[in-house]
N, C-alpha and C positions, 0 to 999 in steps of 0.2 A: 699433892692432894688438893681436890678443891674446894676455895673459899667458898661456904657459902654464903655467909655475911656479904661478899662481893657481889655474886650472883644475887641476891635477894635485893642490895642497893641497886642494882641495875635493871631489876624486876620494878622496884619501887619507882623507876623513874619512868620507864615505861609505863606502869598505871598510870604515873599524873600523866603524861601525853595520850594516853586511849583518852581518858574520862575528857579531857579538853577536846580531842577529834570528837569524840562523843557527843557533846554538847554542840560542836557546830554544824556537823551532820543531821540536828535537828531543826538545825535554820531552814526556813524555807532558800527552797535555791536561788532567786533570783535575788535573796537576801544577802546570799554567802558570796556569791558571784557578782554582786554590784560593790560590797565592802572590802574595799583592800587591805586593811586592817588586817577583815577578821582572815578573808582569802590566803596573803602573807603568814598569819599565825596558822592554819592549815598546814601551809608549805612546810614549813619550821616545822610544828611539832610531828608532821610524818617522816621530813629527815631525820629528825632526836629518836624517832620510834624504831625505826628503821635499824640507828646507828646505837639501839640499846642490843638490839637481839645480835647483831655484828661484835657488838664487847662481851655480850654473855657467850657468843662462839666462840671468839678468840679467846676468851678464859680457860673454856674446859679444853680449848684444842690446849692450852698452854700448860695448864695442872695436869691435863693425861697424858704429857708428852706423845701426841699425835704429831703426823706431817705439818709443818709450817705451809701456811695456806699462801696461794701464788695469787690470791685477786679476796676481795671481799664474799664475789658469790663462791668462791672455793671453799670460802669457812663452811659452808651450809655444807660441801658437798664434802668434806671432810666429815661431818656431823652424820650426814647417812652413813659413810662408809662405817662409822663406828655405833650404830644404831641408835643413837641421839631422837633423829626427825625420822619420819618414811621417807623412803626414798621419793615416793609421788608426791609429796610434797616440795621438792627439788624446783619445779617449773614457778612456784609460788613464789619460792624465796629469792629466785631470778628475778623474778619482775619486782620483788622489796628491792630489793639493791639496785635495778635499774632506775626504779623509781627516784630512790636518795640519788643516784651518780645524776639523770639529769634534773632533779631539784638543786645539786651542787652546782656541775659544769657547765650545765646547758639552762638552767631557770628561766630564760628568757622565752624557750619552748616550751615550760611548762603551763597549756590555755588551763584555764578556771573549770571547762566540762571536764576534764581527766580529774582533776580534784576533787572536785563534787562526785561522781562516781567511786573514785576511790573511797570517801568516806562513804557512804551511802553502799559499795559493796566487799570490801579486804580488811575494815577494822578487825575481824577474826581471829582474820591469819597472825594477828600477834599473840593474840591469846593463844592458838592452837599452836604457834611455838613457844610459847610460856608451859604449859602445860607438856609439850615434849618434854622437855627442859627436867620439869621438875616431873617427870614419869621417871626419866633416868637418872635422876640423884635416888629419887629412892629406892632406882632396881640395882643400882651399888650401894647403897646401903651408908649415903650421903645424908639423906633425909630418912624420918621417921615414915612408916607407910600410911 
């Protein structure tokens, strides 16, 4: 069965990382892009944001006893097959998780223009998998409608 107490803590922590992406996205750019600071907190909280919607997958793939997923972007693509996300949203969720793998392994490669654009155009895409998420708690009958 799924927690949803677990899910909504991990909803809850993705808000605080939107609302902070939020706030720096309002920087002007050459503001965000010359502060390492704030740049570095960027980095960080779209890993954390990234790596909430990754735990809220692995929950339900693990409360619905679904296939055990073979990569991070698998979780997502495990979530289409059991009608979680649209499947068009798949290409999305690739680039979240590319995004965190090289803000992980490769950070060195990640320049300050991909950042800035990120926030400025995918802050969204969390919500619009938030909003998956809890479409399908309530069309199991998880959540109230």
């Amino acid at each position: 069965m799924v927690d949803l107490d677990k899910l909504e803590g991990i909803f809850r922590n993705l808000d605080r990382c939107q609302a902070i992406l939020r706030d720096l996205a309002q920087l002007p750019k050459a503001d965000l892009l010359s502060d390492l600071g704030r740049l570095g907190g960027a980095k960080y909280y779209l890993q954390v944001a990234v790596e909430c919607c990754v735990d809220a997958a692995n929950h339900l793939i693990s409360r619905q006893n679904w296939r055990a997923p073979k990569s991070h972007s698998d979780s997502f693509v495990i979530l289409a097959e059991n009608g979680v996300i649209p499947t068009e949203f798949l290409r999305t969720t690739r680039q979240m998780v590319g995004m965190r793998n090289r803000l992980v392994h490769l950070y060195w490669e990640v320049d300050a223009e991909t950042v800035y654009e990120t926030l400025q155009n995918n802050l969204g895409d969390f919500d619009r998998f938030e909003a998956a998420v809890f479409a399908y708690l309530r069309r199991i009958g998880v959540m109230a409608a």
